[in-house]
C-alpha positions in Angstrom: -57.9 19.2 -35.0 -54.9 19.9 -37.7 -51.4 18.4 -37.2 -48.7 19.1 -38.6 -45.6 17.5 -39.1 -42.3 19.2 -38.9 -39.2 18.4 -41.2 -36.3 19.0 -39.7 -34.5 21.9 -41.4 -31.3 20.7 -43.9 -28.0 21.4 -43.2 -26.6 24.2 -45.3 -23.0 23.2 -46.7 -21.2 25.1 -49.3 -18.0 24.6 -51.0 -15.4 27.2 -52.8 -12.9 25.3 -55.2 -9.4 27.4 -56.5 -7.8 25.4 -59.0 -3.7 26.0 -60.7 -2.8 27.2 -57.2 1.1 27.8 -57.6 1.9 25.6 -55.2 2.9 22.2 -54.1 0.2 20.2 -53.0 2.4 18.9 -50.5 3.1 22.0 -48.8 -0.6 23.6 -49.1 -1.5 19.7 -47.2 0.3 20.5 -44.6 -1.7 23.8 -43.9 -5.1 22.6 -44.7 -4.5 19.4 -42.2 -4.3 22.3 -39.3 -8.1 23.7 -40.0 -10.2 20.5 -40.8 -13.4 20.1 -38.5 -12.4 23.6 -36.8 -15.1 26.3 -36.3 -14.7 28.6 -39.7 -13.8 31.6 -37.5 -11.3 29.3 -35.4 -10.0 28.6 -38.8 -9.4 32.3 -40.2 -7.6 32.7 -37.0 -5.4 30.0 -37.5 -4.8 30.6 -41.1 -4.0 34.3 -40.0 -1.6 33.8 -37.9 0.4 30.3 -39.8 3.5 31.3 -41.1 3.1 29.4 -44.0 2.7 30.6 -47.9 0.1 28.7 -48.5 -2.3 29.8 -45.4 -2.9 33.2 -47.4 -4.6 31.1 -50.7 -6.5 28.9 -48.0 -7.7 31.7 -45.8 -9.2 33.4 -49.7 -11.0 29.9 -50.8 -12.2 29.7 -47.0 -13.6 33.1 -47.1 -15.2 32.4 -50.4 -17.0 29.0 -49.0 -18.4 31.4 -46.3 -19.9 33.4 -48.6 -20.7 30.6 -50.6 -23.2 29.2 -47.7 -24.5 32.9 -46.8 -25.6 33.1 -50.4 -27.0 29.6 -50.5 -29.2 30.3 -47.6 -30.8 33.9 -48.3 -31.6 31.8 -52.0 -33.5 28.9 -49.8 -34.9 32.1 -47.6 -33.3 30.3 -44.4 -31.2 31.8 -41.7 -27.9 31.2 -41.4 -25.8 31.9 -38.5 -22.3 32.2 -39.3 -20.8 31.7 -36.1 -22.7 27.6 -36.5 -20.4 27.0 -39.6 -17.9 24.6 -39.5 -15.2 23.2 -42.1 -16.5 19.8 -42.9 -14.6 19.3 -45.8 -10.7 20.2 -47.3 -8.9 18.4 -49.0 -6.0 19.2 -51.9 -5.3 17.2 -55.2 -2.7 17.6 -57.3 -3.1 20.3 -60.7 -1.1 20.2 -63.8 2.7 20.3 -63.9 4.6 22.9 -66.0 7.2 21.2 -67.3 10.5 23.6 -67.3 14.3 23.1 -68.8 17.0 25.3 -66.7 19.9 25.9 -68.7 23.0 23.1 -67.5 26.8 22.4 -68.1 28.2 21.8 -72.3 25.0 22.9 -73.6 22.7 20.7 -72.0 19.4 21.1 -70.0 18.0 19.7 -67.0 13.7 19.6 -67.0 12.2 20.2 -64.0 8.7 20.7 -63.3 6.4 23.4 -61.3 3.8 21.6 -59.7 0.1 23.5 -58.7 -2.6 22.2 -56.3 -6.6 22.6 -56.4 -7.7 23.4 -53.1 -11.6 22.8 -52.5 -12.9 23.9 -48.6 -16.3 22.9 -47.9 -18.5 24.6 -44.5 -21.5 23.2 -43.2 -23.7 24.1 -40.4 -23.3 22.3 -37.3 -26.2 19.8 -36.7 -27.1 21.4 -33.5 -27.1 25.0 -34.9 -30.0 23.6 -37.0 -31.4 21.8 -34.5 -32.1 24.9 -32.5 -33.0 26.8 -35.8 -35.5 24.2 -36.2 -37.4 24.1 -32.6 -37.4 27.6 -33.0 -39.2 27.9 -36.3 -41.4 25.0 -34.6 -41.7 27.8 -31.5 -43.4 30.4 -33.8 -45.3 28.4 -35.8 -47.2 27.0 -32.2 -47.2 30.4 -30.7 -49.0 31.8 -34.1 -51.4 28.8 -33.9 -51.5 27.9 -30.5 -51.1 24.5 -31.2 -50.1 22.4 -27.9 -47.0 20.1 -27.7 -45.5 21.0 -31.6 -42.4 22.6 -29.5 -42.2 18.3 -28.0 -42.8 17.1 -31.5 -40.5 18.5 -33.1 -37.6 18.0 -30.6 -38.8 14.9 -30.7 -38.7 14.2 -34.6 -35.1 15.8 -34.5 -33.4 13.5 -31.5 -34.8 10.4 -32.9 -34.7 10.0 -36.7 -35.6 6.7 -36.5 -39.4 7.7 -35.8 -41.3 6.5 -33.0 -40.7 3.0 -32.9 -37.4 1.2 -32.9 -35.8 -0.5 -35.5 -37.0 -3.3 -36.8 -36.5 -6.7 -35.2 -35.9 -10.1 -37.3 -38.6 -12.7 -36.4 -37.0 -15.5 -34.1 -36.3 -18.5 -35.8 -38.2 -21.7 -34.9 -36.5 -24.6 -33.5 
């Protein structure tokens, strides 16, 4: 009698990084704050329809994370559903300044400074999506063998990461 255990399947997250956007990081924050731990189709619509500068630079680094994770997955030879992808990361730090002068009164000149913004989105797969990608796979793989209870198993290995016992208890202490 073979068993076999079943890993539970990772979570696919991918990242897309623009850097030197022309932008105040300020202003781009204030856009990305509207889109973190949406679904990353909820997110395009949002970005589509902000009427914001910035939401056109986040909706192309977005798109690019996307595609990112599609490509990560047919390289592993996993399934991805795109519809389970969430943003589970965005965040915007500050680029380089360009430091300007604008011509001012008596021959003077006032700097001033452009400042830029690196925006990085990161998607990942919703735990459940890969929970369900996982009994599935776990699915065929008893139907092929006819192996009894590996559908149990494995739901069983993914609710409780723990294993089968607890955790562990400290010893009482002796009085």
């Amino acid at each position: 009698m073979a068993t076999s255990v079943l890993q539970p399947t990772p979570v696919i997250e991918a990242q897309a990084l623009a850097r030197h956007v022309r932008m105040s990081p300020q202003k781009v924050r204030l856009v990305v704050d509207l889109i973190r731990g949406h679904r990353a189709e909820d997110a395009l619509h949002i970005l589509r329809y902000t009427k914001k500068r910035a939401a056109k630079d986040i909706e192309k680094v977005l798109r690019s994370a996307i595609a990112n994770a599609e490509r990560k997955a047919e390289d592993a030879g996993a399934t991805l559903d795109v519809d389970g992808l969430y943003v589970s990361r965005c965040f915007v730090n500050e680029g380089s300044r360009w430091k300007r002068l604008r011509p001012a009164p008596m021959g003077r000149a006032f700097r001033y400074q452009r400042r830029t913004a690196h925006i990085l989105v990161a998607v990942a797969e919703h735990h459940m999506a890969a929970a369900e990608r996982a009994t599935a796979a776990a699915a065929a793989a008893a139907s092929e063998k006819g192996v009894r209870g590996a559908v149990k198993k494995a739901r069983k290995a993914l609710t409780n990461p723990r294993g089968p016992k607890g955790p562990a208890r400290k010893p009482k202490a002796k009085e």
